[in-house]
C-alpha positions in Angstrom: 1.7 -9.1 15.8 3.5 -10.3 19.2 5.9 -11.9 17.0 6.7 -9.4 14.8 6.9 -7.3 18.0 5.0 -4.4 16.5 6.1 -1.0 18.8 4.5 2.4 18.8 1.7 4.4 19.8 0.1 6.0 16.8 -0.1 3.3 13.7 -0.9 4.5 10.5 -2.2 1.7 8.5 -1.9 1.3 4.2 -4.7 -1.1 3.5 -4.4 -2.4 -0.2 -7.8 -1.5 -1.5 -7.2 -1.5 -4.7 -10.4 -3.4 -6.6 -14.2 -3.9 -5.0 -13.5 -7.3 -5.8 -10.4 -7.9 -4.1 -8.9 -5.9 -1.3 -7.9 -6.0 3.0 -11.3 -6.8 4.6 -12.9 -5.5 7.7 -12.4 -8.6 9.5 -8.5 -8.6 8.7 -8.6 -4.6 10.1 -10.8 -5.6 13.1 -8.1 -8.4 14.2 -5.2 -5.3 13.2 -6.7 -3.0 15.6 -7.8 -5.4 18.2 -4.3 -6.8 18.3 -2.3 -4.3 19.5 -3.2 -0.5 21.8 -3.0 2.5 20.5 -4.4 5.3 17.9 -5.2 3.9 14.1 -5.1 6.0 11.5 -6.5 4.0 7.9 -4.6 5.7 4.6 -5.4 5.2 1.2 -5.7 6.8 -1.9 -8.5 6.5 -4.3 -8.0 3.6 -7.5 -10.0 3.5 -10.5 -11.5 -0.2 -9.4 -12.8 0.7 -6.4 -16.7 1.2 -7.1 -20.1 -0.4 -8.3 -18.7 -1.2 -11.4 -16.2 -3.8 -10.7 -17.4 -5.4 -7.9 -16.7 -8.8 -10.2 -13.5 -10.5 -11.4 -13.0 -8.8 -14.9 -12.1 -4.6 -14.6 -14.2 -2.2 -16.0 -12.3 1.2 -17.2 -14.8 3.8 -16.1 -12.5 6.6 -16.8 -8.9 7.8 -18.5 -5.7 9.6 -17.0 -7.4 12.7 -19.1 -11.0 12.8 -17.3 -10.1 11.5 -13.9 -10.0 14.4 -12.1 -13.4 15.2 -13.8 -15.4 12.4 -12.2 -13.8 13.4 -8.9 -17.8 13.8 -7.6 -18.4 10.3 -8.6 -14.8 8.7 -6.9 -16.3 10.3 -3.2 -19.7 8.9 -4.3 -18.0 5.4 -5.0 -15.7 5.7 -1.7 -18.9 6.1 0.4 -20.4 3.3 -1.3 -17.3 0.7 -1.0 -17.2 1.4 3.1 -20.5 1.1 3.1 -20.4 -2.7 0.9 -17.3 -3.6 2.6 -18.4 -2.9 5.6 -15.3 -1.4 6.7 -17.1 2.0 7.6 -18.3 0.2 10.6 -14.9 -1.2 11.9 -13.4 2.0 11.5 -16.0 3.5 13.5 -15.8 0.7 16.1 -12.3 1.4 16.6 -12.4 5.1 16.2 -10.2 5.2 13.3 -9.8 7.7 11.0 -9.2 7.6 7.6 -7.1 9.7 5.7 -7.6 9.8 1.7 -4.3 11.0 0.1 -5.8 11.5 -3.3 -8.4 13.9 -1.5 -5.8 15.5 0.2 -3.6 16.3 -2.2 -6.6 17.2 -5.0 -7.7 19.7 -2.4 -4.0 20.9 -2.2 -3.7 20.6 1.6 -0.1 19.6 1.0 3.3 20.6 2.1 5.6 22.9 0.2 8.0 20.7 -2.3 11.1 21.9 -0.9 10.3 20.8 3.3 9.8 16.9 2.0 12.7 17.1 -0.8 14.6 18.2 2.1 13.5 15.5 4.7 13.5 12.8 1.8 16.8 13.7 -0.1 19.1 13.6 3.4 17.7 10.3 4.3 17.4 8.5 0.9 18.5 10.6 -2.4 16.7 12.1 -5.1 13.3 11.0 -6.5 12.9 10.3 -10.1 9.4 11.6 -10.4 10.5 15.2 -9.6 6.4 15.5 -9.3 6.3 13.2 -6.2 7.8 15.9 -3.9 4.2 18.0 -4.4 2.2 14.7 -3.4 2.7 14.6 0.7 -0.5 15.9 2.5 -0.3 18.3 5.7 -1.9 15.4 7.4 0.7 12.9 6.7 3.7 15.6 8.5 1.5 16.0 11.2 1.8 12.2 11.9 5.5 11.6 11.2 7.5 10.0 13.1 4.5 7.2 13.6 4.5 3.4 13.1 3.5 2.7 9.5 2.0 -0.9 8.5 1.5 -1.3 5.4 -0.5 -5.0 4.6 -0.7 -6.2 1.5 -3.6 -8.6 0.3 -1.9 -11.1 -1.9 -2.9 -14.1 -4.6 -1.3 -15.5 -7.3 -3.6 -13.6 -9.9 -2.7 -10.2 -8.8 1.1 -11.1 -7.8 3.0 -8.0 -7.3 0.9 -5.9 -7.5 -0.4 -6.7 -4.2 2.9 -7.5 -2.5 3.8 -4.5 0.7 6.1 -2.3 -0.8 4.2 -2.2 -3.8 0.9 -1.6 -1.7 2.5 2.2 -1.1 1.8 3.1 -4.5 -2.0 4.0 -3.6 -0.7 6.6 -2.0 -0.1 8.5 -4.9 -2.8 10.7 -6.0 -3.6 9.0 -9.6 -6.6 6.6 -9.1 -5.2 5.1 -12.7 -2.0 4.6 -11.1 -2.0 0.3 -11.1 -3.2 0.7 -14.5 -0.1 2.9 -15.6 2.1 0.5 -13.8 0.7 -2.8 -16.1 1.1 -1.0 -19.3 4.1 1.0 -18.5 6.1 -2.2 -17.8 8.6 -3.1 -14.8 10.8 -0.3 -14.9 8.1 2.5 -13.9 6.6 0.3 -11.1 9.8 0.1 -9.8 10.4 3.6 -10.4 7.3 4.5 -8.7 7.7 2.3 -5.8 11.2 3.1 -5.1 10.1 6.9 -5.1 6.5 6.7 -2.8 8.7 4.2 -0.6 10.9 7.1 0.0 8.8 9.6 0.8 6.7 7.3 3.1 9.7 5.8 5.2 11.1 9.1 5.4 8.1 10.3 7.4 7.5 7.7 9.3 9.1 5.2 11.6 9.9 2.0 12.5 7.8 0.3 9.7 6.4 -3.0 9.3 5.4 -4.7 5.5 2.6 -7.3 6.3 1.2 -9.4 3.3 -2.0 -11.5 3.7 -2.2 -14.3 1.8 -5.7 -14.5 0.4 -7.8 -17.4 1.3 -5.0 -19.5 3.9 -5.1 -17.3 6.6 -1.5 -16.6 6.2 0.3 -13.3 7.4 4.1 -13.1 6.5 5.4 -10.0 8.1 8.9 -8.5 8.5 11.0 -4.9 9.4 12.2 -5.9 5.9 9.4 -4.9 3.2 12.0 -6.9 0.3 12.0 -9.8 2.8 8.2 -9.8 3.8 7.9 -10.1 -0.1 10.6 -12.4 -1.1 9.2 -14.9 1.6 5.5 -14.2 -0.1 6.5 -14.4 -3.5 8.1 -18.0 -2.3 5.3 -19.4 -1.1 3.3 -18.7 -3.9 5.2 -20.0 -6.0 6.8 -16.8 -7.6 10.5 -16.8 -8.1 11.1 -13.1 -6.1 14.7 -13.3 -8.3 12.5 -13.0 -11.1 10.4 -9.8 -9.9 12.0 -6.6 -10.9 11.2 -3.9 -8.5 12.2 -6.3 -6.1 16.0 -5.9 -7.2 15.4 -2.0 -7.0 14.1 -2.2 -3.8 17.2 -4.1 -1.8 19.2 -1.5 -3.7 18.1 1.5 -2.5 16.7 -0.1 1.1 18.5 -3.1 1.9 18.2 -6.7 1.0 17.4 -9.9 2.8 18.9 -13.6 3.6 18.2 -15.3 0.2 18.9 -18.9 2.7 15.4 -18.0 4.9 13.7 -19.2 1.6 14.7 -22.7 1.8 13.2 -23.1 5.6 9.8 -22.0 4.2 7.6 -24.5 2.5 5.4 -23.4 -0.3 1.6 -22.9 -0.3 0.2 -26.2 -2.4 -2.4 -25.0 -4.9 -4.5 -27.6 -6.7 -4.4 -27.0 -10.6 
């Protein structure tokens, strides 16, 4: 984090919590928040994997983008319980962090008014696509604006993009079934989507950092860059980040990276 030469005084942190299988541990937020001083606030929204019933390798669908909302009882249930299993409840009380669930937010309409982020994101970045989006900020993200956001990814080959940090905003949006639109939808609405939560977020907040951890190596590749943090990932995972289309939408709308920094950076050996 020295190296990356992280700077502010309130951090808001996007963990990528996406499965109960898979997601930014307790010990990788106890180093975060032992690393630098400050005040930590955790957000997340809530995902469709994240419960009892997938705690394995194979994803259970436990509901549709008709009932979600409808099990809404069961998600808090299920959040409760994955703190609790993660043990992540505990760091966060450690550190006196408080978590912030967007999806809970914005269900409970404690949101701002569509035309005050439209405003603050249109002058600084241009139109959204999802027209929808501007209705999705909650009160408590505008009270914290202006912060440092860190958003850290929690990468592997399996999940590959999905998992990558400027992807990782996309659990901000309140839809628990949102990763599951984005595989069956196809490249062009994760990129959509991305480019459009990506907005929004950077709008509010500044300077921003885009940290991926790569599962399993104890590897961190972080950068001010989100498209280079994932470019160098992709790399050393063997990904081809030419080949990764929200990528391409990303530098285009916030800036791309020096293609040459890939060649200095070995890739991660895997055994087959």
């Amino acid at each position: 984090m020295r190296e990356l030469d992280v700077k502010g005084r309130i951090f808001v942190v996007k963990p990528d919590w996406s499965t109960a299988s898979s997601f930014t541990s307790a010990e990788t937020l106890d180093w975060l928040f032992s690393s630098m001083e400050g005040v930590f606030k955790v957000v997340e929204g809530y995902s469709d994997r994240r419960n009892q019933l997938n705690t394995g390798i194979e994803a259970k669908e436990v509901f549709t983008t008709s009932n979600v909302k409808a099990k809404w009882e069961w998600i808090k249930e299920q959040e409760t319980w994955f703190l609790r299993f993660s043990g992540i409840d505990e760091t966060l009380r450690r550190h006196n962090v408080e978590y912030i669930n967007t999806t809970e937010e914005i269900w409970s309409t404690r949101t701002l008014e569509s035309e005050e982020v439209k405003e603050r994101v249109d002058n600084k970045y241009g139109t959204l696509i999802s027209q929808e989006m501007y209705r999705m900020v909650p009160t408590k993200i505008h009270e914290l604006r202006d912060s440092t956001l860190i958003s850290l990814g929690n990468c592997d080959r399996s999940q590959e993009q999905l998992s990558f940090s400027t992807v990782n905003l996309l659990g901000l949006i309140a839809d628990p079934v949102q990763y599951r639109k984005s595989l069956e939808r196809g490249n062009d609405y994760l990129a959509q989507k991305t480019v459009d939560i990506n907005k929004i977020y950077r709008s509010f907040f500044s300077p921003c950092y885009w940290i991926n951890e790569i599962k399993n190596n104890g590897i961190f590749v972080g950068s001010r860059n989100s498209a280079e943090a994932d470019a160098v990932t992709a790399h050393m995972l063997g990904l081809d980040p030419e080949k990764i289309p929200y990528l391409r939408h990303v530098t285009n709308v916030f800036g791309g990276y020096d293609r040459a920094v890939l060649d200095k950076i070995a890739k991660i050996p895997f055994s087959t």
